[in-house]
C-alpha positions as CSV (number, residue, x, y, z in Angstrom):
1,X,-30.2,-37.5,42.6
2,X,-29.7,-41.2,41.3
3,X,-31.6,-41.8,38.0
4,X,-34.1,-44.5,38.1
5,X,-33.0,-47.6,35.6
6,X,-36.0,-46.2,33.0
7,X,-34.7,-42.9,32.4
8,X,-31.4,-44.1,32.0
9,X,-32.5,-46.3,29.0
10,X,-34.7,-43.2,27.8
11,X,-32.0,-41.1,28.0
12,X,-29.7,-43.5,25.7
13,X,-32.5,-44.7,23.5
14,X,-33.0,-40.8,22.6
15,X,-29.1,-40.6,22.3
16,X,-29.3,-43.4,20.3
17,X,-32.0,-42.3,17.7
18,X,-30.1,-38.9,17.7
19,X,-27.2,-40.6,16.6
20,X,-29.1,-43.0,14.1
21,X,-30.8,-39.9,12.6
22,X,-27.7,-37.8,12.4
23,X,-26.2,-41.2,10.4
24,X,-29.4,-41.5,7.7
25,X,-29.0,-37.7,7.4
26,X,-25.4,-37.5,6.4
27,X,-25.3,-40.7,4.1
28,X,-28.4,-38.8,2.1
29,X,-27.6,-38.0,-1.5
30,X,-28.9,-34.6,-0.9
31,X,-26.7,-33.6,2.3
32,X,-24.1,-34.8,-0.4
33,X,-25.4,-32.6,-2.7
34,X,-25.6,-29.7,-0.4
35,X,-21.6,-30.2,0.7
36,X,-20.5,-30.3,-2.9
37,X,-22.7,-27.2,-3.3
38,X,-21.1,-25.1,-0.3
39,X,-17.6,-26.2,-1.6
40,X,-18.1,-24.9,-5.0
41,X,-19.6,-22.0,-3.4
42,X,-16.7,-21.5,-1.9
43,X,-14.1,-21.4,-4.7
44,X,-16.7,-19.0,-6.4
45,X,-16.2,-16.8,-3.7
46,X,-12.3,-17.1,-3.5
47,X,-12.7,-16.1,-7.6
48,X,-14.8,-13.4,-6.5
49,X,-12.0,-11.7,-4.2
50,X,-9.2,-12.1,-6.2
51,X,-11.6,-10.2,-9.1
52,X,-12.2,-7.5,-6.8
53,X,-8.6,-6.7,-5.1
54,X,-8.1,-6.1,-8.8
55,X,-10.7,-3.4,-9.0
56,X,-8.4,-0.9,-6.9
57,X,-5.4,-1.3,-9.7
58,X,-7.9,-0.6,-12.8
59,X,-10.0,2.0,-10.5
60,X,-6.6,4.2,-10.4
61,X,-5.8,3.1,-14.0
62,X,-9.3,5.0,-14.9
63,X,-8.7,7.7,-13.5
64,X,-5.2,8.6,-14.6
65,X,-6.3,8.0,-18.2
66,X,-9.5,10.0,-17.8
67,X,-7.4,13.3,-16.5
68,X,-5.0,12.4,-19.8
69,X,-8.6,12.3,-21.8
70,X,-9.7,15.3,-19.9
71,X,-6.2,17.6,-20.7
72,X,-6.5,16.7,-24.4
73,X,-9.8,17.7,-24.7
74,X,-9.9,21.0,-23.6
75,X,-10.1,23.5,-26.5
76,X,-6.7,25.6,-26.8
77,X,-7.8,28.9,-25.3
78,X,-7.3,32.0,-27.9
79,X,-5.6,35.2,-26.7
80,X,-8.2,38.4,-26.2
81,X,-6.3,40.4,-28.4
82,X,-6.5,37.9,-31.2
83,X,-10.4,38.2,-30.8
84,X,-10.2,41.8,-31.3
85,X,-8.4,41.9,-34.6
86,X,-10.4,38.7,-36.3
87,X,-13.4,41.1,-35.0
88,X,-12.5,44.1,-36.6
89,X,-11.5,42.4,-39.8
90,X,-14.4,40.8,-40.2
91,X,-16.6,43.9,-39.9
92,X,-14.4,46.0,-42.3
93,X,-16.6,46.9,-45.3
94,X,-14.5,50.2,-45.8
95,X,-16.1,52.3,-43.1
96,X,-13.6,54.0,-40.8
97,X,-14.4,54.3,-37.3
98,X,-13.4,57.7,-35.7
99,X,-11.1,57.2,-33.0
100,X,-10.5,59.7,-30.5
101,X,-6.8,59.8,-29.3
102,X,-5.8,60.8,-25.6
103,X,-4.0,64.2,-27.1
104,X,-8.2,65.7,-28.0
């Protein structure tokens, strides 16, 4: 399986052109451009995970201060028996109700 003389220079001229266009394409102010892209793009992304390992520590934060929102809130609760006399006062024009006691 010796190569003939032609293929070999084929083979390296195509190496060779490979190389050359590799060379034009990394000297180009746009593959410049699109390095200095990806490396900011990078550091935005570092930003962006620092940012959210904070989210965890506010997340609990929230959530203690809405149960301390949520306890003040609730209206204080008024006894059943308190009800009953506010009620009866309020409907007292004079009139006497007839009770009947457990002795009749």
């Amino acid at each position: 399986m010796a190569q003939s003389p032609k293929q070999k220079d084929l083979l390296t001229r195509l190496s060779d052109a490979g190389e050359e266009a590799i060379s034009r394409v990394a000297s180009s102010p746009a593959t410049t451009r699109l390095f200095d892209s990806v490396g900011s793009m990078r550091e935005r992304v570092e930003d962006l995970q620092r940012k959210v390992r904070g989210l965890d520590a506010l997340e609990k934060r929230v959530a203690a201060l809405e149960k301390r929102v949520a306890t003040l809130e609730k209206p204080k609760r008024t006894t059943s028996r308190s009800r009953a006399s506010t009620a009866r006062k309020s409907t007292g024009s004079g009139s006497t109700t007839s009770r009947k006691t457990p002795e009749s």
